[in-house]
N, C-alpha and C positions, 0 to 999 in steps of 0.2 A: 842576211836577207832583209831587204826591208819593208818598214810595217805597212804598208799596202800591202804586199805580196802576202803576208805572214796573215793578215787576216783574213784575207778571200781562202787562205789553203783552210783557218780553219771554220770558215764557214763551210767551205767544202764538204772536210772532216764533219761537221754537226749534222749536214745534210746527208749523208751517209749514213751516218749511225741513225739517224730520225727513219731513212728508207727502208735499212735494216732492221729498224724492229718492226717496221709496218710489214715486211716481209713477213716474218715469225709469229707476227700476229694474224694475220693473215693465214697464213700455214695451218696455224691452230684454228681457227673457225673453220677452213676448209676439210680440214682431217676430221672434223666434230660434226660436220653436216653431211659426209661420208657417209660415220657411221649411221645418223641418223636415217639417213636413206635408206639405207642397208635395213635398217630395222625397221623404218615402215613399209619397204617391197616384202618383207618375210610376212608381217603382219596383214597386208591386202592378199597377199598370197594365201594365207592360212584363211581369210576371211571367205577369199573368192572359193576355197575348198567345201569350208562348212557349206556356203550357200548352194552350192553345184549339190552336198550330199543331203540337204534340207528340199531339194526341188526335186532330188530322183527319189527321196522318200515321200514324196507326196501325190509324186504318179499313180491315178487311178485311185486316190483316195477326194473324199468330199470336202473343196474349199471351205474355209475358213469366212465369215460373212463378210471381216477386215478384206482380203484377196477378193472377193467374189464382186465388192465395192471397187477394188480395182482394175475388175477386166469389165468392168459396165453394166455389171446385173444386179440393178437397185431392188429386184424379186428379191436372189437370194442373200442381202443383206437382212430382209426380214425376218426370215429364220431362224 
């Protein structure tokens, strides 16, 4: 073969094995922000529960002056 030929195959060759590791790297961040997703749906999930069981525990009970400043009532912040 001659060395024209012979060096484009192995440029070729470098550029392959360069794409294949971007693959496999690639691969790996993708497989790791997976799970990380995974872990923070569970985490907003568990969050959005508390907060659901912190607002039906407070039904009918007397805001908090922090809350009370948040629906607009500067009275019963003074409390």
């Amino acid at each position: 073969m001659d060395k024209p030929r012979q060096d484009q195959i192995e440029r070729l060759e470098e550029n392959v094995a360069h794409l294949t590791r971007l693959t496999d790297d690639l691969s790996a961040i993708v497989a790791r922000q997976e799970r990380d997703l995974e872990r923070l749906a569970r985490r907003v999930g568990m969050l959005m529960e508390r907060e659901a069981e912190r607002e039906a525990n407070q039904e009918g009970t007397i805001r908090s002056p922090i809350s009370a400043r948040r629906i607009g009532n500067p009275q019963a912040a003074r409390l």
